[in-house]
C-alpha positions in Angstrom: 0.0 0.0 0.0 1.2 3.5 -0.8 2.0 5.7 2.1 0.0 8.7 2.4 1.3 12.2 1.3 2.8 14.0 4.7 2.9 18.2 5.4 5.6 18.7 8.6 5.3 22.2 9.8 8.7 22.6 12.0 12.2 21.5 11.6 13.5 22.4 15.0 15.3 20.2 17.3 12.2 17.6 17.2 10.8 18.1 13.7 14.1 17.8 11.7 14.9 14.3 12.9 10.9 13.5 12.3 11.3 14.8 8.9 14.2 12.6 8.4 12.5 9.2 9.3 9.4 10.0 7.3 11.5 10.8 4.3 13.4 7.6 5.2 9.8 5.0 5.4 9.2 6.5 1.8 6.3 9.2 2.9 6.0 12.0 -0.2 6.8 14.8 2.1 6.5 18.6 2.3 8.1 20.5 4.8 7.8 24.4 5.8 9.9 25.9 8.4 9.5 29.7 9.5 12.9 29.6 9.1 13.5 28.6 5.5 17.2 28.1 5.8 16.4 24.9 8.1 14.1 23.6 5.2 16.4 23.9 2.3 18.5 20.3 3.0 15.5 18.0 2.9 14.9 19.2 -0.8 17.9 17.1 -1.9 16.8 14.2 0.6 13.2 14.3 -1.7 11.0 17.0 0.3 9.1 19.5 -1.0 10.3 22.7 0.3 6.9 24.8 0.9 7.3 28.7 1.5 4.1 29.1 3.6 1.9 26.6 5.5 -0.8 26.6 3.1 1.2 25.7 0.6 2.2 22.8 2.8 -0.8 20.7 3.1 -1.6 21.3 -0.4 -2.3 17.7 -1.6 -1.4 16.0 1.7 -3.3 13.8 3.8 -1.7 14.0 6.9 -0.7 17.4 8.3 1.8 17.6 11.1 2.7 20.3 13.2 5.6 20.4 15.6 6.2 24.4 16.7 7.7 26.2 20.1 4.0 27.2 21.8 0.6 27.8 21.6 1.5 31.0 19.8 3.6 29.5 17.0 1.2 26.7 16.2 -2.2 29.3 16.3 -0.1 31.5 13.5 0.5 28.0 11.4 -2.7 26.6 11.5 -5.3 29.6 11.7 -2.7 32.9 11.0 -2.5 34.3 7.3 -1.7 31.6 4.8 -2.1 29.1 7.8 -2.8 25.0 7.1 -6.2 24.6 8.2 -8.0 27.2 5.4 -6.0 25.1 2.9 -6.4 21.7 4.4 -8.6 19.6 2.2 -11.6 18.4 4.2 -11.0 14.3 5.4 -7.0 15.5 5.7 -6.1 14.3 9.3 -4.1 17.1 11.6 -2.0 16.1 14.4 -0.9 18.8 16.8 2.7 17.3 17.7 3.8 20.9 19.8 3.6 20.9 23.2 0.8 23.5 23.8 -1.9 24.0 26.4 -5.3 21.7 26.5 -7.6 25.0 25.9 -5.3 25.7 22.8 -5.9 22.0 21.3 -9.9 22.2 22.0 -9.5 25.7 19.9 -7.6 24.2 17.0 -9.9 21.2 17.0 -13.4 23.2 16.8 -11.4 24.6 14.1 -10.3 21.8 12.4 -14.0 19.8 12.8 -15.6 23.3 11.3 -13.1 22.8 8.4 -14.5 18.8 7.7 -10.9 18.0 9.0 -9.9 15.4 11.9 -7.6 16.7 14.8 -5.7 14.6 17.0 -3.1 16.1 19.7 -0.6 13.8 19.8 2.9 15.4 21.5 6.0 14.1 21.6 8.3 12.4 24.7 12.4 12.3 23.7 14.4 15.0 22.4 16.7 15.1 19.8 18.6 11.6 20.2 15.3 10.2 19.8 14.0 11.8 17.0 16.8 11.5 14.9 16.7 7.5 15.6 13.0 7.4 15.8 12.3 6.4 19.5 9.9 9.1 19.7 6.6 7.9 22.0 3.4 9.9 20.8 0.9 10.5 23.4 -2.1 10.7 21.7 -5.4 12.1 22.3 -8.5 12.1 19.7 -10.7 9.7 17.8 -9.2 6.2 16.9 -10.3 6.6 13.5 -7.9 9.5 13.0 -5.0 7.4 14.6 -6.0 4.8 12.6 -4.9 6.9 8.9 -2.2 8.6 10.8 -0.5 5.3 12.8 1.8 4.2 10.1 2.9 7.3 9.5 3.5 7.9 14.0 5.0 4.5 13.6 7.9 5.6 11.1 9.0 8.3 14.1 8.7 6.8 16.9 9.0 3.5 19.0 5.9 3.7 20.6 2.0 5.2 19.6 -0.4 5.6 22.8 -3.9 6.5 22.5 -4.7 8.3 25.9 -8.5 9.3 25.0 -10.1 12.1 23.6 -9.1 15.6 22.3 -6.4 17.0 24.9 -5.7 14.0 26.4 -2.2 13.8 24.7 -2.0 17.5 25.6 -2.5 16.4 29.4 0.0 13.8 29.4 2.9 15.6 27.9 2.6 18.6 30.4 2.5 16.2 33.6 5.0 14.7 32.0 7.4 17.4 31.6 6.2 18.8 34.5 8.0 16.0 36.5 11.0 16.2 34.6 11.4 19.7 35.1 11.3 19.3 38.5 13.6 16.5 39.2 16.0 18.5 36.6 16.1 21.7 39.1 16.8 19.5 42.3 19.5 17.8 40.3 20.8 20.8 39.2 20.8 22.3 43.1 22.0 18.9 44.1 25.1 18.9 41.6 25.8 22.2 42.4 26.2 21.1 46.3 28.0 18.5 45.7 30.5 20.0 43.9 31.4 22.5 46.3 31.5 19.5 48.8 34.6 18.1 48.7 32.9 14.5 47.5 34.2 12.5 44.1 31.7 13.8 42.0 31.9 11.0 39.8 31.4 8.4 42.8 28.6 10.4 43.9 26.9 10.2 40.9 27.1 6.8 40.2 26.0 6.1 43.7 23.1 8.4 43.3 22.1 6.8 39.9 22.2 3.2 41.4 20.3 4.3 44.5 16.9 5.3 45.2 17.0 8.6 43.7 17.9 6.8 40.6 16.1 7.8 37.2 16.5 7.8 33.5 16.3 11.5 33.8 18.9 11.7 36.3 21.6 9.8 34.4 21.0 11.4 31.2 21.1 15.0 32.8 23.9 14.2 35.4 25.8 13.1 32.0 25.3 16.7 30.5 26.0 18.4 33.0 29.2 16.9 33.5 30.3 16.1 30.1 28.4 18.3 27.1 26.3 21.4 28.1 26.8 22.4 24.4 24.8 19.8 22.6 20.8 21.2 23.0 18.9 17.9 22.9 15.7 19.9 24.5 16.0 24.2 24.9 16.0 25.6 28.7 13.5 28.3 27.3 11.1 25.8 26.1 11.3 23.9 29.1 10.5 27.1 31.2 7.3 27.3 28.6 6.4 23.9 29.7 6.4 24.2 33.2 4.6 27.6 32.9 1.9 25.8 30.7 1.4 22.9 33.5 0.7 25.2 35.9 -2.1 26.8 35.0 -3.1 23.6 33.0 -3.2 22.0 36.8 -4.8 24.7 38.1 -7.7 25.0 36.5 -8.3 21.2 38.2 -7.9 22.7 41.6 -4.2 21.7 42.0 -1.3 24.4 42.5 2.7 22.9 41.3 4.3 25.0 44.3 7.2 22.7 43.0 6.6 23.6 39.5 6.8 27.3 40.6 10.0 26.8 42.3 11.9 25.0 39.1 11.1 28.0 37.2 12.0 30.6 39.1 15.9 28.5 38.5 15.1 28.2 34.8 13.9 32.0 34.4 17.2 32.9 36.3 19.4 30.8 33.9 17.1 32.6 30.7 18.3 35.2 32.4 21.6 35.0 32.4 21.9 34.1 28.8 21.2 29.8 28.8 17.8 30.5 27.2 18.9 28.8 23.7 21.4 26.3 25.2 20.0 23.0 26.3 18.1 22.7 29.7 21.1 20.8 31.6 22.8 24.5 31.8 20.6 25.0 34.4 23.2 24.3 36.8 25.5 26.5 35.4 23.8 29.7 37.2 24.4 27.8 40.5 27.9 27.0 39.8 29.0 29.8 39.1 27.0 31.7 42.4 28.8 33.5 44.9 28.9 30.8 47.7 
């Protein structure tokens, strides 16, 4: 069976490896980027290099969108010369940023009012993943929409999850990364401590790893730290975003992140200082380099 024609809107961090493995499975692709610089190299891979969203989904039946905030993804889908206006109606969308749950139940009226399918479907991983495609999708909307877009989720990704309906995917991601956000501040307080201690850092960490305070997040980040702050598998700004999204996404259920509030309060002071656009494990870089 033929694979169905594919529109990726985004070729950041996420979106350029997602690109790669669709282009790799055979998916006819088009690609748009706000940035068209970022856009030009899939041309000679076999994209076709759009100049405007509309363009983009022109002849595709699966439209994916994978942008930096609700703002981003409102001015691809719904802003002049956005997807959704030029969207032919049955096309399936998929909402790949991670962006608020009110912002997805916006984009979906929009999308039904249009004869078009919506599902929200963000992303867990960062770059390493998305370049190999290990990429989990946590997906919310109707089956038969995942359905036409699964083969297509399957080519990026290692693992497809339907959560439930509209904004369920939305949901997920934010607790999600609303955990990791915090366990990446304590870390960074903790590594900061501990290297003013007078401990082997390097014993420490592998004790800490091994013990109960142990987590895939905690390897990966205590590697970073320690090894390559330069690399930016996820941004510290969009991280900052994310917690700042789960917040009031939690409170509108009655539930206040005090520890949410506290990790980015760190994060805005390392924006701050200039780590904004540099990968989230500088974080402990403002406390390092603190007056004591």
């Amino acid at each position: 069976m033929e694979n169905m024609s594919v529109a990726l809107l985004g070729l950041g961090t996420m979106g350029h490896g997602m690109a790669s493995n669709l282009l790799k499975a055979g998916f006819p692709l088009t690609v748009w980027n706000r940035t068209q610089a970022k856009a030009k190299p899939f041309a000679a891979l076999g994209a076709r290099v759009a100049s405007t969203p509309a363009e983009a989904v022109k002849g595709a039946r699966l439209v994916i969108s994978i942008l930096a905030d609700d703002n981003a993804s409102r001015e691809a889908w719904l802003g002049k010369d956005g997807a959704i206006a030029a969207a032919e109606p049955g096309t399936v969308l998929v909402e790949s940023s991670t962006a608020t749950p009110g912002w997805v139940a916006e984009l979906g009226a929009a999308a039904q009012a249009h004869g078009c399918e919506l599902l929200d479907a963000p992303v867990t991983g960062s770059r390493v993943q998305a370049e190999g495609g290990q990429l989990n999708f946590l997906v919310g909307g109707p089956e038969e929409a995942l359905t036409k877009a699964r083969l297509a989720l399957e080519a990026m990704s290692q693992n497809v999850v339907h959560l439930g309906p509209l904004t369920s995917g939305a949901k997920m991601k934010l607790l999600n990364n609303f955990l990791c956000g915090v366990q990446l501040a304590s870390l960074a307080e903790g590594m900061a401590w501990l290297e003013r201690s007078g401990l082997n850092r390097e014993q420490a960490i592998e004790l800490l790893k091994a013990g109960a305070p142990g987590s895939p997040l905690l390897g990966s980040m205590a590697e970073r730290m320690t090894k390559d702050l330069e690399t930016v598998n996820f941004s510290l700004a969009l991280l900052a975003k994310d917690m700042a999204y789960a917040r009031a996404a939690a409170a509108e259920t009655g539930v206040d992140l005090t520890t949410a509030a506290n990790a980015k309060q760190l994060l805005d002071r390392a924006i701050a200082a200039g780590y904004g656009e540099k990968d989230m494990a500088n974080v402990v870089e403002v406390l390092r380099h603190s007056k004591p």
